[in-house]
TORNUNU-216942 format. One line per 3 residues: for each residue x, y, z of C-alpha. Coordinates in steps of 0.1 Angstrom, whole numbers. Layout:
<recs>
X/Y/Z | ...
</recs>
This chain:
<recs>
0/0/0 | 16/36/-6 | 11/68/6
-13/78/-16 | -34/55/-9 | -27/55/30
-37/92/30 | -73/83/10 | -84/60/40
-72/83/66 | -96/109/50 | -126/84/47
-121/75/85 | -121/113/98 | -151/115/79
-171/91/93 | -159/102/128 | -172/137/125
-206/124/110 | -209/104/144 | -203/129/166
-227/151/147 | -254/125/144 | -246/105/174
-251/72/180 | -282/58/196 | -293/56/230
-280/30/246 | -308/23/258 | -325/15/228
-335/-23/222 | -338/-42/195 | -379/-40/202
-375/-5/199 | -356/-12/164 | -386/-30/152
-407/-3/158 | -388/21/134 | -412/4/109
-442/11/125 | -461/46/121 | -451/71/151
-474/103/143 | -450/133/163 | -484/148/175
-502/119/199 | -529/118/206 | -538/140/178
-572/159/162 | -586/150/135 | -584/179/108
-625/186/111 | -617/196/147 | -590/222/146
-603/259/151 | -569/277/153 | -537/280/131
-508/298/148 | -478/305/131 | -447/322/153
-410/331/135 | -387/352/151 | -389/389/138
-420/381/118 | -456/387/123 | -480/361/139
-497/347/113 | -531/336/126 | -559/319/110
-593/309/124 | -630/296/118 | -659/283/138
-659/245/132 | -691/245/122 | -702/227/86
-723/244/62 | -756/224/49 | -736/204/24
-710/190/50 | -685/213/42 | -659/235/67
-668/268/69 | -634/289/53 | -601/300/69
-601/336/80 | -570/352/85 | -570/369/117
-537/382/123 | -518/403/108 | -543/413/89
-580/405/89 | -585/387/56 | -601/359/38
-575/330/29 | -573/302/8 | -586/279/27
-564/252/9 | -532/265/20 | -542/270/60
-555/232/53 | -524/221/41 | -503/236/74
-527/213/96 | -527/181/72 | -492/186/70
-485/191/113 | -514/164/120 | -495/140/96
-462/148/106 | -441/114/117 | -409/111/129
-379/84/128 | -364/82/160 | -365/106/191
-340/110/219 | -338/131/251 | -318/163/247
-281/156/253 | -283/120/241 | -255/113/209
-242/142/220 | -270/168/206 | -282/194/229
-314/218/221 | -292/243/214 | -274/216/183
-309/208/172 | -323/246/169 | -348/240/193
-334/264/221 | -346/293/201 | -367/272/177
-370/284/141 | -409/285/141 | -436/275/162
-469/256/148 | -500/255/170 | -535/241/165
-565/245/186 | -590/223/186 | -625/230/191
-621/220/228 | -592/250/232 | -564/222/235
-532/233/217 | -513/207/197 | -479/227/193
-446/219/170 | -415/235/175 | -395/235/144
-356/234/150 | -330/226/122 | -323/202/93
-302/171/106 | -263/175/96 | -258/159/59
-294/146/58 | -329/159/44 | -348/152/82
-353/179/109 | -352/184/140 | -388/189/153
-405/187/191 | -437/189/206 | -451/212/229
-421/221/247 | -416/177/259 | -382/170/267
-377/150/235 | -364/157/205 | -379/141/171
-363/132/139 | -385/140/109 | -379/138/73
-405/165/63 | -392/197/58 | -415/224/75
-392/250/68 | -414/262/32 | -444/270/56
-422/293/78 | -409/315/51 | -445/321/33
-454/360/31 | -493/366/48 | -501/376/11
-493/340/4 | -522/331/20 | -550/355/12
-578/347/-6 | -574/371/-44 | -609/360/-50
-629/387/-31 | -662/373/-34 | -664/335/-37
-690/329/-10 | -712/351/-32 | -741/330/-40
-749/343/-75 | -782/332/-83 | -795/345/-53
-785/381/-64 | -816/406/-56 | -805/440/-59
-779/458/-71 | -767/494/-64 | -744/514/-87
-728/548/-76 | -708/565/-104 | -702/603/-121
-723/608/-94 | -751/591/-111 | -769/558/-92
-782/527/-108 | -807/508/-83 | -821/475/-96
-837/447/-77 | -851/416/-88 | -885/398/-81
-885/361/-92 | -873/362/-122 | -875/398/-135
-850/425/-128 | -863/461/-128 | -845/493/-133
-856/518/-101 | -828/547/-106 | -827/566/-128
-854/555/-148 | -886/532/-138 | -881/501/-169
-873/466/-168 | -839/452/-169 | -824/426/-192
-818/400/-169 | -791/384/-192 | -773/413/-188
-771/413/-151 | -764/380/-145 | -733/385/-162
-725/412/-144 | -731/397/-108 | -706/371/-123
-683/394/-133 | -681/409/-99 | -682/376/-84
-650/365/-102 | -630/399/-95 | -595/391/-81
-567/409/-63 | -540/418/-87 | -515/426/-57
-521/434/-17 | -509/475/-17 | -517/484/19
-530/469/49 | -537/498/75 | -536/531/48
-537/569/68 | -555/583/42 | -586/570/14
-577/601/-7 | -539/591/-18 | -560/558/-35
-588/579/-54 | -614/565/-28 | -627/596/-9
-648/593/-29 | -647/563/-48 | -643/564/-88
-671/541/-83 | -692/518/-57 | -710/485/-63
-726/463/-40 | -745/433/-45 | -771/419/-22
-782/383/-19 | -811/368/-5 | -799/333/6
-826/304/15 | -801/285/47 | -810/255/62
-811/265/102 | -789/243/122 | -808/213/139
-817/219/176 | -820/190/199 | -840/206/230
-872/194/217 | -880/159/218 | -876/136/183
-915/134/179 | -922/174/181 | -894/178/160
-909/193/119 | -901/161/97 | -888/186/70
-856/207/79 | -860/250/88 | -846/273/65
-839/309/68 | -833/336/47 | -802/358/51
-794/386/34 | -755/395/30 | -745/424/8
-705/428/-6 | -700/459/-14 | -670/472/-36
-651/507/-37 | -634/513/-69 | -604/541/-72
-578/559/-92 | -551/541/-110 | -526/524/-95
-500/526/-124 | -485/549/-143 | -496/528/-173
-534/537/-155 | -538/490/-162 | -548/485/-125
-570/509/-103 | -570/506/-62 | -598/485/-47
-613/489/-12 | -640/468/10 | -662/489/33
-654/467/61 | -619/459/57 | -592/486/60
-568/469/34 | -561/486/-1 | -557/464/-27
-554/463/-67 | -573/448/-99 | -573/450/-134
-586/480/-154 | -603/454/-179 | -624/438/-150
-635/475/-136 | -643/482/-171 | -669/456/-171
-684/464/-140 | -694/500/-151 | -730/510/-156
-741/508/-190 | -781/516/-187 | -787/511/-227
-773/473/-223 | -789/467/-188 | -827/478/-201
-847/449/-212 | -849/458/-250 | -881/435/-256
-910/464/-255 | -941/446/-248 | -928/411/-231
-957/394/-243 | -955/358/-255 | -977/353/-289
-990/322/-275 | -1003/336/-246 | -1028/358/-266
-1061/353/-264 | -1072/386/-282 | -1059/408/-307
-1071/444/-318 | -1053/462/-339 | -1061/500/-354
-1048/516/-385 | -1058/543/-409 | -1092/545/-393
-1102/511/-389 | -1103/487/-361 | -1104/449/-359
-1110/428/-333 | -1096/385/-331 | -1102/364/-303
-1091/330/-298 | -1114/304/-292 | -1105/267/-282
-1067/276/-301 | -1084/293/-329 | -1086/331/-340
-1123/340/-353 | -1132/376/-364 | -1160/389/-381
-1170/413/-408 | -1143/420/-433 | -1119/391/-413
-1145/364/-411 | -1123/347/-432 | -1086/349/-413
-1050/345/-428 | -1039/323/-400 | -1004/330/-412
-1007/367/-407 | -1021/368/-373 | -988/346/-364
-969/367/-380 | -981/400/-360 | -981/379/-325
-949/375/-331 | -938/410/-343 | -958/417/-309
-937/398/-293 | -903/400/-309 | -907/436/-307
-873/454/-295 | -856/492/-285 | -827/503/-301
-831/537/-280 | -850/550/-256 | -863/585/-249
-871/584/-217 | -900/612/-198 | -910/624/-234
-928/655/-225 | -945/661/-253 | -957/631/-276
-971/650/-303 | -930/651/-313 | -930/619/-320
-961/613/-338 | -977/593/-305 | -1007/621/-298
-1019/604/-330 | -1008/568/-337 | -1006/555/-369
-1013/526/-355 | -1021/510/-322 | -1016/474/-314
-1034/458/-281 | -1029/421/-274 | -1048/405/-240
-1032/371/-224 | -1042/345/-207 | -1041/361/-166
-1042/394/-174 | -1067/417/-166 | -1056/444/-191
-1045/445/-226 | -1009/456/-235 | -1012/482/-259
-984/496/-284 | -986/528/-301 | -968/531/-335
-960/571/-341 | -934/589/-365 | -906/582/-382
-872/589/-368 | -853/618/-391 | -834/596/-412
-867/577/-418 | -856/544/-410 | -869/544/-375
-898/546/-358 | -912/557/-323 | -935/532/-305
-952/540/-267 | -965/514/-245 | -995/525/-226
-988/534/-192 | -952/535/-195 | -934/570/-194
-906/554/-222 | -907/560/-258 | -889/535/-276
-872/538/-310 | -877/506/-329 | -863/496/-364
-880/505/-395 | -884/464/-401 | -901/460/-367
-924/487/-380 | -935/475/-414 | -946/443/-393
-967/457/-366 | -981/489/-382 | -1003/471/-410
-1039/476/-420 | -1065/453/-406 | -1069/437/-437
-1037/427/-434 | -1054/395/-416 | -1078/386/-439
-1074/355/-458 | -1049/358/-486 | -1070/333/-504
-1090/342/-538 | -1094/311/-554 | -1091/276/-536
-1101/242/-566 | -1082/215/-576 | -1064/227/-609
-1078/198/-625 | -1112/211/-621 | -1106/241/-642
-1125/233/-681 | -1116/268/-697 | -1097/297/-693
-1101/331/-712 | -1078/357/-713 | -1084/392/-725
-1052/416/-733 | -1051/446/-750 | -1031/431/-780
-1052/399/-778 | -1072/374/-770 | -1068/337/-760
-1094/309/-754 | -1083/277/-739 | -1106/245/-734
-1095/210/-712 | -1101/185/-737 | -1096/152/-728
-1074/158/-694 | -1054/184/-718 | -1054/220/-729
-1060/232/-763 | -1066/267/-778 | -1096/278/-795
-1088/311/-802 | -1063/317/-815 | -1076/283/-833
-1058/252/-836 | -1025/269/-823 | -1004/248/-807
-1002/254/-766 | -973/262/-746 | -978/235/-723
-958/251/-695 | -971/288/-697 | -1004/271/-697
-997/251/-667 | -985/278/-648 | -1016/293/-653
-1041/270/-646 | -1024/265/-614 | -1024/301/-604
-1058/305/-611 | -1069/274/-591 | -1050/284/-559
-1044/318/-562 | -1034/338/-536 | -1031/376/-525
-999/391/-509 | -1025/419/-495 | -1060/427/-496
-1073/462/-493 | -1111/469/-486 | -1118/506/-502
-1146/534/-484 | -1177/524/-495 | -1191/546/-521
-1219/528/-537 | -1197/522/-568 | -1162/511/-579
-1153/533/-594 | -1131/557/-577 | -1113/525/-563
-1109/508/-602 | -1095/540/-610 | -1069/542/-583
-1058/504/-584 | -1054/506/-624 | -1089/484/-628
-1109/509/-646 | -1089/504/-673 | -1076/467/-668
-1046/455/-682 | -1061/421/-684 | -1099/404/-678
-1094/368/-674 | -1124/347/-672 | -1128/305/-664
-1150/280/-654 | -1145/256/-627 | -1162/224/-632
-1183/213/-596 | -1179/178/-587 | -1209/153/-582
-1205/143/-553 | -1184/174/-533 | -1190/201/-560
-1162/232/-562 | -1150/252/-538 | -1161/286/-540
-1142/313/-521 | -1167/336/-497 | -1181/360/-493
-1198/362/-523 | -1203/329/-545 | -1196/330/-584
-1229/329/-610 | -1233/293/-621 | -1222/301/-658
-1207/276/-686 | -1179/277/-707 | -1166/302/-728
-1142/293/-746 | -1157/291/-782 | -1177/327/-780
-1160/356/-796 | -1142/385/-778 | -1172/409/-755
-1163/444/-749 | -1154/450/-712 | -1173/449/-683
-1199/425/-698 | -1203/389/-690 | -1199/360/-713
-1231/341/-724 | -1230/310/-739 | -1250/277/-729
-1220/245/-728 | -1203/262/-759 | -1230/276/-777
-1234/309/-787 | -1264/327/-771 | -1300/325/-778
-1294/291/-793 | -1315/261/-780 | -1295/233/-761
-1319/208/-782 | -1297/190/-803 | -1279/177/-777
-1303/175/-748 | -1283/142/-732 | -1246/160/-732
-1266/194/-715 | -1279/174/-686 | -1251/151/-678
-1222/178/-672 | -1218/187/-640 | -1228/226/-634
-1195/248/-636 | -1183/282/-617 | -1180/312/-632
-1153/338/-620 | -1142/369/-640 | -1106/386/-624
-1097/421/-634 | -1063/427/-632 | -1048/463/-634
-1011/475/-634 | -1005/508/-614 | -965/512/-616
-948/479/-607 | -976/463/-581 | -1005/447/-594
-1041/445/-583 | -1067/427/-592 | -1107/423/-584
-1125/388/-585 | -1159/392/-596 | -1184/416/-581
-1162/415/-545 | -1155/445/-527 | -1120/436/-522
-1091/442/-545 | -1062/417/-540 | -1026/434/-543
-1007/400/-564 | -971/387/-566 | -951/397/-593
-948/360/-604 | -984/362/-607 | -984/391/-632
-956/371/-651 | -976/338/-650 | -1009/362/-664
-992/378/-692 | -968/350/-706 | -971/333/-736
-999/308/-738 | -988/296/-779 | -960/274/-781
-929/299/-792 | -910/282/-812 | -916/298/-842
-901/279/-871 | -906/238/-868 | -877/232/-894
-847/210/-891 | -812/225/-900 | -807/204/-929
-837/219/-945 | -827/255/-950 | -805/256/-982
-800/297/-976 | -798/325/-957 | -802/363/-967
-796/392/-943 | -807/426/-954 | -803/451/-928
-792/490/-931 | -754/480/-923 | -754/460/-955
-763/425/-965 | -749/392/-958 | -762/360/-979
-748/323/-974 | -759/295/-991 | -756/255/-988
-732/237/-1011 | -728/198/-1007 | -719/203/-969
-707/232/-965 | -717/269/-959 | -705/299/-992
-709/334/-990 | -729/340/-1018 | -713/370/-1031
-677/365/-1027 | -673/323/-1028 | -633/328/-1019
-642/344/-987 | -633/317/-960 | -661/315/-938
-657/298/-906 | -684/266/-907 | -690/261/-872
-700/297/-866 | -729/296/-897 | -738/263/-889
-744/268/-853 | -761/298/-862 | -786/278/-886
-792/258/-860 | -806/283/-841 | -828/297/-865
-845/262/-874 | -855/259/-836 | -861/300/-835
-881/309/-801 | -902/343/-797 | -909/357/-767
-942/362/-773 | -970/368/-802 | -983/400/-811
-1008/384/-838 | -1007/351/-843 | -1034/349/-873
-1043/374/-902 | -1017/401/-889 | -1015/429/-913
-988/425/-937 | -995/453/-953 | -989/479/-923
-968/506/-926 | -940/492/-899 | -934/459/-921
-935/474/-955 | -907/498/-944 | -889/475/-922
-855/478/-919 | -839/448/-919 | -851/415/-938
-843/379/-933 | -849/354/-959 | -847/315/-953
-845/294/-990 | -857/260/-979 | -846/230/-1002
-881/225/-1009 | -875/263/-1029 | -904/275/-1002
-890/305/-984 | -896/320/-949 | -895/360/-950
-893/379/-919 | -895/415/-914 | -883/434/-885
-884/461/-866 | -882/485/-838 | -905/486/-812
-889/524/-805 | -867/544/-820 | -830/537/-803
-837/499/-792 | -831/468/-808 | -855/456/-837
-875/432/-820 | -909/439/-835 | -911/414/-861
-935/394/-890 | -938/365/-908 | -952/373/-945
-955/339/-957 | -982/328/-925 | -994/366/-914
-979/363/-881 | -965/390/-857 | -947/388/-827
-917/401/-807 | -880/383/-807 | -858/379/-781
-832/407/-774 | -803/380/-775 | -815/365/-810
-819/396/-825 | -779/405/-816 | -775/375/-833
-791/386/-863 | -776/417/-862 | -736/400/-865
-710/409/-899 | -696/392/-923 | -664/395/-899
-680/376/-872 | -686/342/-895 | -647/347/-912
-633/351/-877 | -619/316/-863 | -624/311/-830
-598/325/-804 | -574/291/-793 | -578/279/-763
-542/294/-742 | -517/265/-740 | -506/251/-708
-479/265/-689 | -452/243/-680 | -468/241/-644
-491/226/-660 | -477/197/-678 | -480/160/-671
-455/141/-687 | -470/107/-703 | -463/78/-678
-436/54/-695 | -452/22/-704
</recs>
């Protein structure tokens, strides 16, 4: 062995020495029973509380404040500890979890071996219990103190040196208590300033700020705004901001015991919020009275805390935080601007915006006043009756203004309007009043003016002080005639029971019988029907249906109304006959059933106004004898005439001899004035036409057919390009108008066709030719008026074919542009086989 070596060992053996004396060895006394035990669990504190029981939380270090904590013991109705308060040295709330964790932490506390002071060689003095480190005491609900003196950490180990209540004994432990010593009392303050707050039990709230208060309070479920105005709250609104006062936290701890409220901002306060609950407790069981006088439900009681919050200037120079004060503590503290923010009166978001808060389907009656006239609905086993005019309801449009009733909501408010007559309410142009089911009174809503910009109106609830301003859509829905209600319905059959349709225009007439399950014109004669037009119409006029319906003053003739809805004059008269069934017969619309009439559809045009007469298809004053079998076995058929008239872009329309004039759908108008004749105006195939000759004021273009392909006539070297004059053939062999000015005997010989300006020629390869003139309908437009020599027909093309028409020479020599090539981005490579 060297030196080296020799030394190494040397050093190994000092070592150990000096750890022995510092450690010492174990009593002697110890025995090898007391060696088994070392396994078993020796709690420091013995006997010891359980957690439930301790009251008090002491905390002592030298040259620090006491920490105390402290609570009654009692458990609240769920079973639960009642929280920590800190008590000293500060009164605060705490976090209750962190004063728990000091006493499950001291009541759990074991050690590994103890010894008597002096024993090994350690005194208190070694062990740092002479002048211990800290001092940890808990009281128990029965005022016994369970004390642990903390001393220091065992010489190259992780144990301490801990012992109880002053016993002359010294305990190894390897927790390390020393953490819960060095914690700041702002460690264990609550930040959360009102978590006992029971939220939903919120019933009044009082707002002081700009020296302005907000007082609200809540019954049942409603929240009403007392200060500064009397209106009902949106209780959305205020739940969320009880919530966001409930969940306010402590930024940072500023000043426990401040000489002055001023230095904050809180003399007075920027502002002040407090909350007040109404809390239904269960009172704590008493046993003085014996089991069987005892209630067999449980007491309650109701308490009423309020929290109250001071808010004051900012606490940073970056003005993020402000100070924070509670009456009835003297601390200062700090939270977030963001969270005051939200806790700041906003009246316009706290009002209830819903007007009327009545639900549609509690109304049991409905009365509703406009431009002089006043109808009354009520609802009877679920359904709305009226009377009069509104015998006959649109079930739909009583919904519909329930609901706008109901929906109903402020965008403003002008609140003590002293003078109505301002804002159009001294005179209403019209008043809404809808009863429910329990109330006594109706609730009644008063449309007035217009705002300035004319987009919004002013509405008044009777027997509120508020005008409210409501949106110009919310309007339109509630201030409607009365008529507005009646049934939209002015016919009501089974298309299939219509057996003729007439139709008077002012360029023409058409006549339409059901033959056999399908439609056919009569007049114009044996012109072929456009089966969709047709269809179109003979639905609408089955099931046809108003968007309004007025009622005009009664004047003891039409008149004045025909003349103001365009009917005096119609556009269109439209006449048809419903066929009754057997066994169910039609359905005629009330008030006022149609004249049992049959068809028209073979009698010649009437003048206006007058009815048609003809017995089943015969013309008047001739006898139904020569077919006396036919007459009496068809079913009896429903007459209607409709008037329709055009004033601007709305159209109106009369049925029969009614007092009511029927505002239609534009589709309607479309479906009324479309093309009843198939439009496809030349029934040729392609191949047929073996030329074409344009004459037209920009000069003339002629092609004609050779073998298979297309030559300009004039000029056969000119390269025409034979997909552009083939397509266009094409489209002239299906050619479709857009509708027929004449469609027999039209005057060939009128002025507009002889000095037509532009002439198209087709030379068929049976040398027949089709010549059409055309025309404009006005000077500057397209010429669309146009006629067909050869079969006297009129009529006016389509604005797209004419263009066509209309095309050079350059257009047909003019290849088409090439589609762009591919970029290289773009190319795919071919896969290698």
């Amino acid at each position: 062995m060297n030196f080296k070596t020799t030394g190494i060992l040397a050093a190994l053996v000092i070592v150990g020495l000096a750890a022995w004396l510092l450690v010492g060895e174990r009593p002697a006394s110890e025995s090898e029973a007391d060696k088994s035990s070392a396994l078993q669990v020796r709690y420091a504190l013995d006997p010891r509380p359980e957690a439930d029981e301790v009251v008090r939380v002491q905390i002592e270090r030298p040259d620090k404040p006491r920490l105390v904590f402290e609570r009654s013991g009692t458990k609240d109705a769920s079973g639960a500890m009642e929280d920590w308060q800190m008590r000293e040295p500060v009164a605060s709330a705490t976090e209750s979890w962190t004063v728990n964790g000091i006493v499950s932490t001291v009541l759990g506390l074991q050690y590994e071996r103890k010894f008597k002071p002096g024993e090994g060689g350690v005194s208190l003095a070694d062990a740092g219990l002479e002048q211990p480190l800290g001092k940890i005491t808990l009281t128990d609900k029965n005022g016994k103190e369970h004390r642990v003196e903390l001393g220091k950490k065992v010489a190259l180990s992780n144990s301490s040196y801990v012992r109880v209540g002053g016993a002359n004994e010294i305990l190894v432990t390897s927790r390390d208590l020393s953490a819960d010593l060095k914690k700041k009392p702002d460690e264990y303050r609550s930040k959360n300033l009102y978590r006992k707050l029971a939220r939903k039990d919120a019933k009044h709230i009082r707002v002081t700020h700009e020296g302005k208060t907000y007082d609200l309070t809540r019954s049942e479920d409603t929240w009403v705004v007392n200060e500064p105005v009397k209106a009902y709250a949106n209780a959305d609104k205020l739940t969320t901001l009880v919530n966001n006062f409930a969940n306010l936290r402590v930024a940072d701890f500023v000043e426990d015991a401040p000489a002055s409220l001023a230095s904050f901002g809180l003399d007075p306060p920027y502002l002040s919020l407090a909350v007040t609950t109404e809390e239904k407790k269960q009172k704590p069981a008493t046993s003085s009275a014996p089991a069987e006088s005892q209630p067999a439900e449980p007491q309650t009681e109701t308490v009423t805390t309020t929290y109250t919050l001071l808010v004051g200037g900012f606490a940073d120079l970056e003005s993020k935080r402000r100070f924070v004060k509670l009456p009835d503590q003297p601390w200062i503290a700090t939270v977030e601007k963001t969270a005051v923010d939200n806790l700041l009166p906003k009246l316009s978001e706290w009002r209830d915006a819903r007007v009327t808060r009545v639900k549609a389907d509690d109304a049991t009656q409905l009365e509703l006043t406009a431009a002089g006239v006043t109808a009354a609905l009520t609802k009877e086993d679920g359904v709305w009756k009226g009377s009069g005019d509104l015998a006959e309801l649109d079930v739909e449009a009583v919904k519909n203004v329930l609901e706008a009733f109901e929906d109903v909501s402020a965008i403003d408010y002008v609140d003590d309007a002293p003078d109505l007559s301002k804002y159009g309410l001294d005179s209403p142009r019209a008043t809404v009043k809808v009863t429910t089911r329990g109330a006594v009174e109706p609730v009644a809503l008063k449309i007035g003016a217009d705002t300035a910009s004319g987009r919004n109106s002013y509405v008044l609830v009777e027997g509120r002080p508020t005008v409210f301003v409501i949106s110009e859509k919310n309007t339109e829905r509630l201030a409607i005639h009365p008529m507005s209600l009646r049934s939209r319905v002015i016919t009501d059959y089974d298309p299939a029971q219509l057996r003729s349709i007439e139709v008077l225009r002012k360029h023409g007439r058409y006549a339409l019988e059901r033959r056999d399950g399908d439609w056919r014109l009569v007049d114009p004669p044996d012109a072929p029907v456009d089966a969709a037009g047709i269809r179109v119409l003979s639905n609408d006029l089955a099931r046809l249906r108003a968007k309004t319906t007025h009622r005009p003053a009664e004047s003891g003739s039409h008149s004045d109304a025909d003349d103001k809805y365009g009917l005096a004059d119609p556009e269109l008269t439209i006449r048809f006959a419903v066929e009754q069934s057997p066994t169910t017969g039609a359905t005629p619309v009330p008030p006022q059933p149609a004249t049992t009439q049959p068809a028209l559809a073979t009698q010649p045009a009437v003048a206006e106004g007058e009815p048609s007469k003809t017995v089943d298809g015969m013309p008047a004053g001739e006898t139904a004898a020569a077919a006396p079998s036919a007459a009496s076995a068809q079913p009896p058929r429903l007459e209607h005439t409709l008037r329709v008239g055009r004033v601007g872009a709305l159209t109106y329309c009369r049925r029969d001899d009614q007092p009511y004039i029927f505002e239609l759908d534009e589709s309607i108008w479309r479906a009324f004035t479309d093309e009843l004749i198939d439009r496809k105006l030349l029934d040729l195939q392609a191949e047929e036409i073996a030329g074409l000759r344009i004459e037209a004021p920009g000069g003339t273009i002629e092609f004609v057919r050779e073998g298979s392909e297309w030559k300009y006539a004039i000029d056969p070297f000119v390269k025409l390009v034979q997909k552009k004059v083939g397509d266009f053939i094409n489209e002239l062999a299906g050619l479709r108008i857009e509708r027929y000015v004449s469609y027999r005997d039209a005057d060939t010989s009128a002025e507009w066709i002889r000095n037509a300006p532009v002439t198209v020629t087709l030379r068929l390869a049976d040398s027949s030719a089709v010549t059409l003139k055309v025309d404009q309908m006005q000077r500057g437009e397209l010429p669309r008026m146009a006629a067909w020599l050869e079969q006297r027909r009129s009529f006016l093309l389509r604005p797209g074919d004419v263009e066509k028409l209309m095309r050079g020479l350059d257009y047909y020599t003019t290849p088409e542009a090439p589609e762009p090539a591919k970029s290289g981005d773009d190319f795919e490579p071919e896969e290698d086989e």
